[in-house]
C-alpha positions in Angstrom: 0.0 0.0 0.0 1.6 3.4 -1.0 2.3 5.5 2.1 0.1 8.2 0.9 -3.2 6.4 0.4 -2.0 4.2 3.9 -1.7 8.0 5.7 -3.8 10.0 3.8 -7.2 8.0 2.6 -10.0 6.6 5.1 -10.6 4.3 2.2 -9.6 0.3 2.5 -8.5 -1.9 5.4 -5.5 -2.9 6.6 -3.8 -6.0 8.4 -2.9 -6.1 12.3 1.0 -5.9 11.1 0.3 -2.7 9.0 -1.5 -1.3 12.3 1.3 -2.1 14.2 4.1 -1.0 12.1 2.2 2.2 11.1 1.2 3.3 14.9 5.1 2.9 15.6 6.6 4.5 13.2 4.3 7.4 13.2 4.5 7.6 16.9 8.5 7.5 16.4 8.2 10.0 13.6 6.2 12.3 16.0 8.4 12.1 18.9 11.6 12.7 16.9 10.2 15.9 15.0 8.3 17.0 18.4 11.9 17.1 20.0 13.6 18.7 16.9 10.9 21.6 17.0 11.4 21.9 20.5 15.2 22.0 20.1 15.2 24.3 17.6 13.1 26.9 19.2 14.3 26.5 22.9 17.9 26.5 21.7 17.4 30.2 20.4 15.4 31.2 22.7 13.5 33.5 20.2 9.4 33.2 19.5 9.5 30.3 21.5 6.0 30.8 22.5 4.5 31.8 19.3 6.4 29.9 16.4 7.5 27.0 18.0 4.1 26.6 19.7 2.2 26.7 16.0 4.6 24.0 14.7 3.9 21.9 17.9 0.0 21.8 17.1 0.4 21.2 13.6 2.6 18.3 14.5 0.1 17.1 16.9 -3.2 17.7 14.8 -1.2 15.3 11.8 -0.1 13.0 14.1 -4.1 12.6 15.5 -5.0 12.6 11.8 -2.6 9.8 10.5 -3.5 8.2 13.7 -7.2 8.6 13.0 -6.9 6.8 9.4 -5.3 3.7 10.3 -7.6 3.1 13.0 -10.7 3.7 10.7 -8.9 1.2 8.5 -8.0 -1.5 10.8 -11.7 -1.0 12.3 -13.0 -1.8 8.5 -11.2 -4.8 8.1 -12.6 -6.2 11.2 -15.6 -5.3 8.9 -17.4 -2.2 11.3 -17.6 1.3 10.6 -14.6 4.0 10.8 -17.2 5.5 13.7 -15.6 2.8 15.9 -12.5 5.2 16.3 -14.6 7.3 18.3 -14.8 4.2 21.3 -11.0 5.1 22.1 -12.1 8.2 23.8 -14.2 5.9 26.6 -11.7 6.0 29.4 -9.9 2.8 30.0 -12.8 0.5 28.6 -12.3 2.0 25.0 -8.9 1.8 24.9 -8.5 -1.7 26.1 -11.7 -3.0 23.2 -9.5 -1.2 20.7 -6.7 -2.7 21.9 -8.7 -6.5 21.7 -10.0 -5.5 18.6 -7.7 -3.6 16.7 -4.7 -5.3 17.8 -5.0 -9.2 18.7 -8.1 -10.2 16.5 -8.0 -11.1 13.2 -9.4 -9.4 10.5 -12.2 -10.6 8.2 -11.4 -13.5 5.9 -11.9 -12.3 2.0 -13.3 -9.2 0.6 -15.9 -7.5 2.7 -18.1 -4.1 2.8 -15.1 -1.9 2.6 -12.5 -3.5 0.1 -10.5 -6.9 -0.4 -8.5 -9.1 1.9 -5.3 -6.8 2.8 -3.6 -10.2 3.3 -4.7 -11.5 -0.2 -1.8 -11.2 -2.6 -2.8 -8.1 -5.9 -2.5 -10.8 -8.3 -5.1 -13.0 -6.5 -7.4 -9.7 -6.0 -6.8 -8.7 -9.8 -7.8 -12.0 -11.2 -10.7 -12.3 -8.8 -12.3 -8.9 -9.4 -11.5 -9.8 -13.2 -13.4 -13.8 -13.1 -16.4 -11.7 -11.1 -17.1 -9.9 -14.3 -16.6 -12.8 -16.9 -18.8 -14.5 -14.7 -21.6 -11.8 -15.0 -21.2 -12.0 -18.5 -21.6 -15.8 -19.2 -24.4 -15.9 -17.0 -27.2 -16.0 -19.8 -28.8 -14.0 -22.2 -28.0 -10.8 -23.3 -31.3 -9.0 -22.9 -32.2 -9.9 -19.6 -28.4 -9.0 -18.2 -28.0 -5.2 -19.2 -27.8 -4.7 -15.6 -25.0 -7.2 -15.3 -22.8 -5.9 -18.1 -23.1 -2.7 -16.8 -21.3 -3.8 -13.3 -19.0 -6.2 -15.5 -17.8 -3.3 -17.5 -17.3 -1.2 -13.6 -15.8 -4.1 -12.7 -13.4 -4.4 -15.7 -12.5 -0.4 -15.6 -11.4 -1.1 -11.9 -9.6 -3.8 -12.8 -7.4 -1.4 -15.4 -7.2 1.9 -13.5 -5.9 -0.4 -10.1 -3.4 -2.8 -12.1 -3.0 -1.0 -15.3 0.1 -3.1 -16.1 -1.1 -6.3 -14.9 -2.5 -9.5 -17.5 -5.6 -9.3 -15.8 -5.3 -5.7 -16.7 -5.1 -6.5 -21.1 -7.3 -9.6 -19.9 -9.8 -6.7 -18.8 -9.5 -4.4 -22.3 -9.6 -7.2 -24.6 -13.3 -8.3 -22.6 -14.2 -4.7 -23.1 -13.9 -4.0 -26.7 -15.5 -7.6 -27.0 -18.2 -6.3 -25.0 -18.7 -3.0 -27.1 -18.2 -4.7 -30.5 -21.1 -7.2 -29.4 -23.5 -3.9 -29.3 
């Protein structure tokens, strides 16, 4: 997962290892440019209270953000709302179900309301999303499955915007110029 959509993008789940190793080094990252803001500023002894102080907040209002988004995305791959985040603001009780929950269970097995598997290899989620819509499309007649070649050609522009350079990818653009010639 690219650091930017992992940081940046309530969208998607993510494993208990990716929680783990994102809440450290984010908490490390934090700490280290906390102390090198506070170094900077006490060391000179200039604007301490107004410069140093405005840099302190913004460092703390991303940290609560990035924080923020890989709870809601640990909380959807164990398949409930982002809303859950709000439950680590319950003193004590809160922070010990996130803990439970977050932490020590598993997430969902397979794709669920808010994306794929994190712990499903891209080729395996390519050529699955890909088989979903051949399957829609060999399901019957024509006529009666406008509906269904409409999600199998969604399905088939996902496929191609998320693994542009994947088979499954020129699997995807072959089915859909088969699909328009066919009109």
């Amino acid at each position: 997962m690219a650091l930017l959509k992992l940081l940046f993008s309530f969208k998607g789940r993510i494993s208990r290892s990716t929680f783990w190793i994102t809440k450290f080094f984010v908490g490390l990252t934090f700490v280290a440019f906390l102390y090198f803001v506070d170094w900077c500023y006490k060391s000179t002894q200039e604007h301490v209270t107004t410069a140093g102080s405005f840099l302190e907040f913004i460092l703390v209002v991303a940290f609560i953000w990035c924080y923020a988004i890989v709870y809601v995305k640990r909380w959807h791959d164990r398949n409930k709302s982002g809303a859950m985040f709000f439950i680590i603001f319950i003193p004590i009780a809160g922070q010990i179900w996130s803990l439970v929950e977050l932490g020590l269970l598993p997430g969902t097995d397979g794709p669920n309301n808010y994306g794929e598997d994190p712990l499903l290899p891209v080729q395996v989620k390519e050529t699955s999303a890909a088989t979903v819509a051949f399957n829609l499309l060999s399901s019957g007649d024509k006529a009666q499955n406008q509906g269904d070649l409409a999600k199998a050609r969604a399905i088939y522009n996902e496929v191609i915007s998320t693994f542009p350079h994947s088979d499954a990818a020129g699997d995807a653009r072959i089915a859909l110029v088969t699909l328009d010639s066919d009109k």
